[in-house]
N, C-alpha and C positions, 0 to 999 in steps of 0.2 A: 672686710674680712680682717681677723686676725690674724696674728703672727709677722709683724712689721718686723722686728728686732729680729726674731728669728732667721728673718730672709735678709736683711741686712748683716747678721754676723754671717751667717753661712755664707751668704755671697762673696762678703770681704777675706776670709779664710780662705776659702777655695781657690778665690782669683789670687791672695799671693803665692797659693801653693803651684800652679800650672804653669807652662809655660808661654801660655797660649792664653790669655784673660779674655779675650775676645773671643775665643768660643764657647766661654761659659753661658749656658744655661740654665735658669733657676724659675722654676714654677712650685708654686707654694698652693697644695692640697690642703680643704677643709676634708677633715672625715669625721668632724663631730661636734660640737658644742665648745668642746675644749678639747680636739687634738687637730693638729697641724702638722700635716708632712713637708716637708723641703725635698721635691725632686732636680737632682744634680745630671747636668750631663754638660760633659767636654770632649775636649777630640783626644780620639782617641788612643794615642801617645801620651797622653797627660792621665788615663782613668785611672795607671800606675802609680804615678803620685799620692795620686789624692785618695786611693785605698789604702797602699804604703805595704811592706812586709807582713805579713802575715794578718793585715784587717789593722794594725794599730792607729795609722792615723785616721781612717774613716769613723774607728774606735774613739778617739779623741774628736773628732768632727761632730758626732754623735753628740756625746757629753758636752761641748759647750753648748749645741744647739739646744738642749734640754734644761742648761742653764740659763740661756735667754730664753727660753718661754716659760720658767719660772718665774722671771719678772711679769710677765702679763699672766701667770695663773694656767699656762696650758703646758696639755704635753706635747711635745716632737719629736718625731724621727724623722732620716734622713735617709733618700734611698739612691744608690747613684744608678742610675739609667745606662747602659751603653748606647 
Protein backbone atom coordinates (compact mmCIF):
# COMPACT_ATOMS: atom_id res chain seq x y z
CA UNK A 1 0.00 0.00 0.00
CA UNK A 2 0.63 3.47 -0.49
CA UNK A 3 1.05 6.43 1.51
CA UNK A 4 4.27 5.44 3.71
CA UNK A 5 5.32 9.24 4.07
CA UNK A 6 1.94 10.20 4.62
CA UNK A 7 1.56 7.95 7.70
CA UNK A 8 4.98 8.68 8.88
CA UNK A 9 4.50 12.59 8.80
CA UNK A 10 1.17 12.39 10.35
CA UNK A 11 2.22 9.99 12.98
CA UNK A 12 5.30 12.12 13.75
CA UNK A 13 3.17 15.54 14.12
CA UNK A 14 0.47 14.13 16.13
CA UNK A 15 2.68 12.24 18.59
CA UNK A 16 4.64 15.58 19.31
CA UNK A 17 1.46 17.28 19.61
CA UNK A 18 -0.34 15.04 22.51
CA UNK A 19 0.49 14.35 25.52
CA UNK A 20 0.15 10.92 25.66
CA UNK A 21 2.23 9.40 22.35
CA UNK A 22 1.44 6.13 23.42
CA UNK A 23 -2.05 6.16 22.77
CA UNK A 24 -1.68 7.32 19.33
CA UNK A 25 -3.31 5.46 16.81
CA UNK A 26 -2.86 5.59 13.15
CA UNK A 27 -4.39 3.35 10.46
CA UNK A 28 -3.79 4.34 6.94
CA UNK A 29 -7.14 3.82 4.60
CA UNK A 30 -6.95 2.89 0.80
CA UNK A 31 -10.07 4.36 -0.77
CA UNK A 32 -8.74 4.39 -4.30
CA UNK A 33 -5.92 4.25 -6.77
CA UNK A 34 -4.65 7.38 -5.54
CA UNK A 35 -6.33 8.54 -2.18
CA UNK A 36 -5.15 7.62 1.07
CA UNK A 37 -6.76 8.43 4.48
CA UNK A 38 -4.73 8.72 7.75
CA UNK A 39 -7.30 7.81 10.47
CA UNK A 40 -6.12 9.37 13.86
CA UNK A 41 -7.23 8.43 17.32
CA UNK A 42 -5.90 9.35 20.83
CA UNK A 43 -7.12 9.44 24.26
CA UNK A 44 -9.21 11.31 24.75
CA UNK A 45 -7.85 14.41 26.62
CA UNK A 46 -5.31 14.95 23.85
CA UNK A 47 -8.40 14.86 20.76
CA UNK A 48 -8.26 18.77 22.02
CA UNK A 49 -4.86 19.24 20.94
CA UNK A 50 -4.62 17.92 18.09
CA UNK A 51 -8.05 19.64 16.57
CA UNK A 52 -6.85 23.04 18.30
CA UNK A 53 -9.23 26.18 18.37
CA UNK A 54 -11.67 26.32 16.18
CA UNK A 55 -10.29 23.20 13.61
CA UNK A 56 -6.89 25.18 13.03
CA UNK A 57 -4.45 22.80 13.85
CA UNK A 58 -6.22 19.64 12.39
CA UNK A 59 -6.39 22.47 9.62
CA UNK A 60 -2.79 22.55 9.44
CA UNK A 61 -2.41 18.52 9.98
CA UNK A 62 -4.44 18.26 7.03
CA UNK A 63 -2.23 20.29 4.69
CA UNK A 64 0.96 18.94 5.49
CA UNK A 65 -0.53 15.50 5.02
CA UNK A 66 -1.60 16.55 1.47
CA UNK A 67 1.75 17.69 1.02
CA UNK A 68 3.43 14.36 1.74
CA UNK A 69 1.40 12.49 -0.51
CA UNK A 70 2.10 14.93 -3.18
CA UNK A 71 5.56 13.39 -3.12
CA UNK A 72 4.13 10.03 -4.00
CA UNK A 73 1.36 11.48 -6.34
CA UNK A 74 -1.74 10.96 -4.06
CA UNK A 75 -4.28 12.64 -2.39
CA UNK A 76 -5.07 12.54 1.67
CA UNK A 77 -7.17 13.40 4.07
CA UNK A 78 -7.09 12.98 7.65
CA UNK A 79 -9.87 12.12 9.85
CA UNK A 80 -9.65 12.01 13.64
CA UNK A 81 -11.67 9.23 15.20
CA UNK A 82 -12.81 9.55 18.84
Amino acid sequence: MSGEIVERVVGYVVGQIVDDAESVELTMVQEGPDDVVAEVKTASQDMGRVIGRRGRVARAIRTIAQAAADEEGLNAGVEFID
